[in-house]
N, C-alpha and C positions, 0 to 999 in steps of 0.2 A: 504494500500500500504506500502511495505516494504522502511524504510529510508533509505536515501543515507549517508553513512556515509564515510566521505574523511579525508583522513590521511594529515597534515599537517610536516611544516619542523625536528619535532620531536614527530608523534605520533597523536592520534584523540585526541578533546576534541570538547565539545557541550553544549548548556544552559541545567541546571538539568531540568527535566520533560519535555521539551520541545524532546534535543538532547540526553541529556544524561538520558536514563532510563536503567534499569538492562536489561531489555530484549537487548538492544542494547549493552549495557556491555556483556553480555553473548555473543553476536554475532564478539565481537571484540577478545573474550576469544578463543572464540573456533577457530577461526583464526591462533592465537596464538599457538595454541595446536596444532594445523592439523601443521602448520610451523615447530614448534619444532620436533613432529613426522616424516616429512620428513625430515629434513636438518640437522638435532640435534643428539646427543644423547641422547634418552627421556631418558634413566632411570636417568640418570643426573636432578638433582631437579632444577625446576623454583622458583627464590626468586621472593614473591609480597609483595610488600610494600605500604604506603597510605599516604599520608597528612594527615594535619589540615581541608580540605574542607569538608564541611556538604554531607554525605552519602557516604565519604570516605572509610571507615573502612567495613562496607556493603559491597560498589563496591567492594574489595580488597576481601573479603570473597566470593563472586558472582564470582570470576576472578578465584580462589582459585580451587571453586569446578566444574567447569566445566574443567581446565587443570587435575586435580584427575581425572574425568570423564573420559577421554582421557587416562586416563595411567600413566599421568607424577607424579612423585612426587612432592609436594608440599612446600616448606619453608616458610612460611606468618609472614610477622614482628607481635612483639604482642605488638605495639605501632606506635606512627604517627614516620615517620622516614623520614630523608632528603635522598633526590633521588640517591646523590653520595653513601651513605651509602650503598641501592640498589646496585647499579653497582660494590660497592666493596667488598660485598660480591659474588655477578656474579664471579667475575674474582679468588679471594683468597677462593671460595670455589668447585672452579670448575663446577660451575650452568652452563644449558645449555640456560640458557638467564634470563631474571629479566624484572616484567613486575610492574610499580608504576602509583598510581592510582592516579592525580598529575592534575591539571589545571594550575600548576605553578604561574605566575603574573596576570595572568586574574581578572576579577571582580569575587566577591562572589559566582555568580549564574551561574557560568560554573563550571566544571570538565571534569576532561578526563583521561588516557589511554596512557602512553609513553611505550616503549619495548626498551631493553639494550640488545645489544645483548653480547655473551657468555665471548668476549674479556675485560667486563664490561665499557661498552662505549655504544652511542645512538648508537642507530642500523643505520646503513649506508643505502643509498638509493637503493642498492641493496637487503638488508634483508625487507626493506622497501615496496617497487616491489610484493617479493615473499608474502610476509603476506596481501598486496593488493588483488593479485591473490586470495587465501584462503578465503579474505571476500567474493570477488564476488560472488565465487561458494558455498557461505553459507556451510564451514565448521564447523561439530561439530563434533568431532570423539568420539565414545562409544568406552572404553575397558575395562576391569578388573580395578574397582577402585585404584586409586592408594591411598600412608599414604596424609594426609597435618599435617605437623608440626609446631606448632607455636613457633618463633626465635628471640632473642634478637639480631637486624642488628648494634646496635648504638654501642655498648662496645668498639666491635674490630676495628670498623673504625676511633671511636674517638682517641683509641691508636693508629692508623695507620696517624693519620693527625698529632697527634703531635708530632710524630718520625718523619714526613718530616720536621719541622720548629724546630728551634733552642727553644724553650720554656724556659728552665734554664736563655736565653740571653734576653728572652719578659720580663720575669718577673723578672729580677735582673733593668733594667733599671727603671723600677719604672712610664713607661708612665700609664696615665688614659684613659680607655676606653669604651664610652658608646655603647651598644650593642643594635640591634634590630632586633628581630626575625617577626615583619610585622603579628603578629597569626600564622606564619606556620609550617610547621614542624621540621625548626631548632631551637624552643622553649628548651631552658635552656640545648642547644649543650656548645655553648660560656661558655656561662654563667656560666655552670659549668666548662669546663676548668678552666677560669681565677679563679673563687673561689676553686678549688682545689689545685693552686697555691698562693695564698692570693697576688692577683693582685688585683688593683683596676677599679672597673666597675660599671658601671650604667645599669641595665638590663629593658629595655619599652617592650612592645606590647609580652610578652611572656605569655598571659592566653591564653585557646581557646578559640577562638570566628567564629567560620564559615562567618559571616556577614561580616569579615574586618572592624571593622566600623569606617568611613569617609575615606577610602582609597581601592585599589587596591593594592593587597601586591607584587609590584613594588616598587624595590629599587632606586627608578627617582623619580626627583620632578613631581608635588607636594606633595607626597606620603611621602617623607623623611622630609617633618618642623618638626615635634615632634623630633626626631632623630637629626635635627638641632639645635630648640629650646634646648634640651637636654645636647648637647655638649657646646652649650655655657654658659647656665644658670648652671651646673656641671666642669664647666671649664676643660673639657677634653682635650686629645689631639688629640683624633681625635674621630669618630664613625665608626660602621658596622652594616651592613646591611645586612639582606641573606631574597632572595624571601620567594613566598610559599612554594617550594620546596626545599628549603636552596642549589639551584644549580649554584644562580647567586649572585654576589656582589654589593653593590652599598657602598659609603664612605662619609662623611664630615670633614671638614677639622676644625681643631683647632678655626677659628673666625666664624663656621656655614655656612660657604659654602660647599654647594654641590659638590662633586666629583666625575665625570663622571668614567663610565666602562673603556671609552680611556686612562684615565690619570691614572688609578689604571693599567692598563694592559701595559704602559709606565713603571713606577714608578717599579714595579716590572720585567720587563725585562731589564730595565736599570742596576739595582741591580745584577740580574742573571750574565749578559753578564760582567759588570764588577768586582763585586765580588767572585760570585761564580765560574764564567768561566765554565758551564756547556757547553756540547757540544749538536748542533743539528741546526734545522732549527727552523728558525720563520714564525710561519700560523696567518694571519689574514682573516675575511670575505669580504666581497666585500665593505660592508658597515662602516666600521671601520678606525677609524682615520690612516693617511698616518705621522703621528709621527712615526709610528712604524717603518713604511718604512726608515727613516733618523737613527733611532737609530741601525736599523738591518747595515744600511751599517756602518755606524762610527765602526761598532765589526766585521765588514766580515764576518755578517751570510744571508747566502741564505734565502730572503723573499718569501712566496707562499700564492698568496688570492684565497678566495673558496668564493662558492656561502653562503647566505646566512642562517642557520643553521649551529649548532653544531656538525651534522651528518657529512658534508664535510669534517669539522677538524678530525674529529675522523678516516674517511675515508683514510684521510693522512699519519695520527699518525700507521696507520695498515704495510704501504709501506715505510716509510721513520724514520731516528730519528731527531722527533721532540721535540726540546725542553720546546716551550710553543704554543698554539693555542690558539686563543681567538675570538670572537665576539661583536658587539655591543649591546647587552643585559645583558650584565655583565657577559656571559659564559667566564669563562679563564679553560685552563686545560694543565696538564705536562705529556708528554709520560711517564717517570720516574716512576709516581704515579699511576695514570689511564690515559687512554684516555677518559675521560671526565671532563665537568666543574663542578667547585665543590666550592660553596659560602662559606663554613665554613672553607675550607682549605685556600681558598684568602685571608680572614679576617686574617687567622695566617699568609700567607704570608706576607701582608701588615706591622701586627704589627713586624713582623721580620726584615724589610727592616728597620723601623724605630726606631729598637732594636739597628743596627749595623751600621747603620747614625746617631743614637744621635739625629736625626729632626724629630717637627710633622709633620704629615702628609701634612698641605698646604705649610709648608716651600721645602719639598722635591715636590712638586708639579710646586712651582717657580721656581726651579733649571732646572726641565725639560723645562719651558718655555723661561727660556734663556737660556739654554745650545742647543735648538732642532729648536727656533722660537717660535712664541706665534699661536697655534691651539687651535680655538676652534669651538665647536660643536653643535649644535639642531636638531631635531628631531619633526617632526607634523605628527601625527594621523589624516586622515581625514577620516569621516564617509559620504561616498558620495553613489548616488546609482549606482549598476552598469554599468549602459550604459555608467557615465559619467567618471568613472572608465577607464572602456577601453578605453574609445574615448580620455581621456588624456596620456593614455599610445602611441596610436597610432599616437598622436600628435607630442609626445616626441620623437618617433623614425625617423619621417620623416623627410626626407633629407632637407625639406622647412626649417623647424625650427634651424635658426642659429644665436639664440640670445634668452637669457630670461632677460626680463626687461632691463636693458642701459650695460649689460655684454654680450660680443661675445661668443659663446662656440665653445670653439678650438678644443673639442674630445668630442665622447661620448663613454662611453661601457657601452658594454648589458648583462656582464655574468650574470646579475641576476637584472632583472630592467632596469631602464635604468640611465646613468649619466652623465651629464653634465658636463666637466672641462671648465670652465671659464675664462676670461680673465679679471681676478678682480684684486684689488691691493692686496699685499703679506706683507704690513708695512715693507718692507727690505727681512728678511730671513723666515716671517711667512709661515703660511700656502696657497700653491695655492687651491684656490678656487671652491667645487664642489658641487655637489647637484644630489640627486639621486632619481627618482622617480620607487618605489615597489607598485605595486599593489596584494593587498593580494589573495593565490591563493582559501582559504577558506568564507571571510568575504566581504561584500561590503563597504571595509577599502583601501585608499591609504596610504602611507607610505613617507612622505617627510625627507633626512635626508640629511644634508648640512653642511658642517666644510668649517671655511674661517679663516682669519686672524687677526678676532676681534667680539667682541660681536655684535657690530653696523651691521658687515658686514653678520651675522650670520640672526639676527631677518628681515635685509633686503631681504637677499635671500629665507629664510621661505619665507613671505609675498607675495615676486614676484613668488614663486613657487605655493604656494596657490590660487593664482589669475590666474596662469596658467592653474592650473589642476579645477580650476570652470569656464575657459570660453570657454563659450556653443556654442559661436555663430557662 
């Protein structure tokens, strides 16, 4: 029997041998190709590019030759390349789209299949739709082989991120920075930037290693202690973090604390809106800290939240000028640049803000939490089975349910999930209190993610959310 293979918020992915086998890569390809052929202009070359992830490089050559097959020209990175790299050659070469062979954050023993489409951005849910349609009807198109060329993606784009950040101004301040590439594919990106500038850095996790080993190359704890330990034992002033796909950021802060995607995506719009004074709108997801909300109005920028993925931002950035989008998964991205997120370009943003502050990174992090209120954040992954999956979703929505644990819920919204606003305390000007339950639409995973006004208030509403969505009875 033929597998069901379901595209997720940015593209398929599936456990190797299990989900992901070539014969199904070929079937996601030729998809891809039939797509391109209709809607594209195929003679326009498809760039494919790969990860760090074990039978990366294969996949990507599998991907390669069935879009040739097809007709299309080919562009194939001839090295593991970060995903933005992808998308920016898509857009600065005039590709009719860009397909990377990427499991991103996942654990070791998955991979997958994202597609960028031509504007070098994740393909919007629309492009998303048509290339659906194409797998159902088991698309492979035969035509007159096309060239495949194998391409150096990293060169141009690394000169393209560090013409967006001030670099002369990173590396005249003289901060220390320890870098961590998690094994992925932004391996000795950084790293060589800052030694090409004779900055000081601390370079971890950059061999390959397919396995991850003792982590998921998630830029979240507990993923980022080596990274922590790191910075503090190198007395840095702060660290970076880029996924497996060098697409997303994660940070630590000068005494080894962890710094959340929200606070980096603060920290850096804060900067924007008042330094820079760049024009545009502020995008955030559904699921993403409501700091951003308060900092958007203190600059009189029009704020817009989208469902959960990249895609929606991206989708925006097409209709509107946007000036940053971002996500809870450490996706940030600038219309300016691309419309997509891009981990390596963050990390230069980040050091740049702290170039032109004079402050490490946790000092400017304090500043937002009393200039803004004190927000803070978690996040729980629960591995439950489906039935009980749903049946907490359909909990969550019912009109009956008007209270979790000893808090009222005053509203909920459902653009993507569902969310509880709370009648929790605020400590003064903090954070009002919410919690949001996502049931994942691939996995038999719920998704608990909750920002209140303190730590205490944070690990209690996880708990009471968890107790929620396990009881059965």
């Amino acid at each position: 029997m033929t597998q069901t293979i379901k595209f997720g918020t940015d593209g398929w992915r599936g456990i190797i041998a299990d989900d992901f086998t070539f014969d199904n890569v070929r079937r996601v390809a030729g998809a891809i190709a039939s797509y391109v052929l209709k809607y594209e202009e195929a003679e326009r070359a498809v760039i494919v590019g790969y990860d760090a992830r074990f039978a990366s490089p294969r996949a990507a050559e599998v991907v390669a030759e069935v879009i040739s097959a097809g007709g299309i020209p080919v562009k194939l990175a001839n090295d593991y390349t970060p995903t933005p790299a992808v998308s920016y050659a898509v857009k600065t070469q005039g590709a009719a789209g860009g397909v990377m062979v990427t499991s991103s954050h996942n654990p070791w023993n998955w991979n997958g299949v994202k597609f960028k489409g031509n504007f070098g951005g994740s393909a919007t849910p629309a492009i998303m739709k048509k290339i659906e349609e194409e797998m159902a009807a088991g698309a492979m198109p035969k035509r007159a082989k096309a060239a495949i060329e194998e391409v150096d993606l990293k060169k141009a784009y690394v000169k393209a991120v560090c013409g967006f950040v001030d670099m002369d101004l990173i590396a005249q301040t003289k901060f220390k920075f320890a870098v961590d590439a998690m094994y992925g594919s932004g391996r000795g990106v950084l790293s060589g930037i800052f030694a090409e500038r004779g900055m000081a850095y601390v370079a971890i996790r950059q061999e390959l290693n397919p396995l991850f080993p003792g982590i998921n190359p998630e830029p979240i704890e507990p993923h980022t202690a080596m990274l922590q330990e790191t910075v503090v034992r190198e007395k840095c002033d702060a660290g970076l973090a880029t996924d497996g796909d060098a697409d997303r950021i994660g940070a630590v802060a000068e005494d080894g604390s962890f710094v959340d995607s929200h606070k980096i995506y603060c920290v850096i719009l804060r900067w924007l809106l008042e330094r820079k004074k760049w024009p545009g709108d502020v995008v955030r997801a559904f699921n993403t800290t409501r700091m951003i909300d308060r900092i958007a109005a203190k600059y009189g920028r029009r704020l817009h939240e989208t469902c959960i993925g990249f895609k929606y931002v991206a989708d925006l950035m097409m209709d509107h000028e946007i000036l940053i989008g971002g996500e809870e998964s450490g996706g940030i991205g600038y219309s300016r640049f691309l419309p997509e997120r891009d981990g390596i370009l963050n990390c230069l943003m980040l050091a740049n803000v702290m170039a032109e502050e004079g402050k490490p990174l946790g000092r400017l992090v304090a500043d937002l939490q009393r200039d803004f209120g004190p927000h803070y954040y978690g996040r729980s992954d629960l591995h439950i089975p489906e039935d009980t999956k749903q049946e907490a979703i359909r909990r969550a929505r019912a009109e009956s349910t008007v209270a979790l644990g000893r808090y009222e819920v005053l509203q909920k919204g459902n653009m993507d999930g569902v969310k509880f606003f709370l009648d929790a305390p605020t400590n003064g000007d903090g954070a009002e209190a919410w919690v949001l339950f996502r049931a994942s639409g691939t996995e038999p995973l719920l998704r608990l993610y909750t920002e209140a006004s303190s730590p205490e208030l944070v690990r209690e509403l996880l708990a009471t959310g968890e107790a929620f969505v396990r009881d059965t009875r």
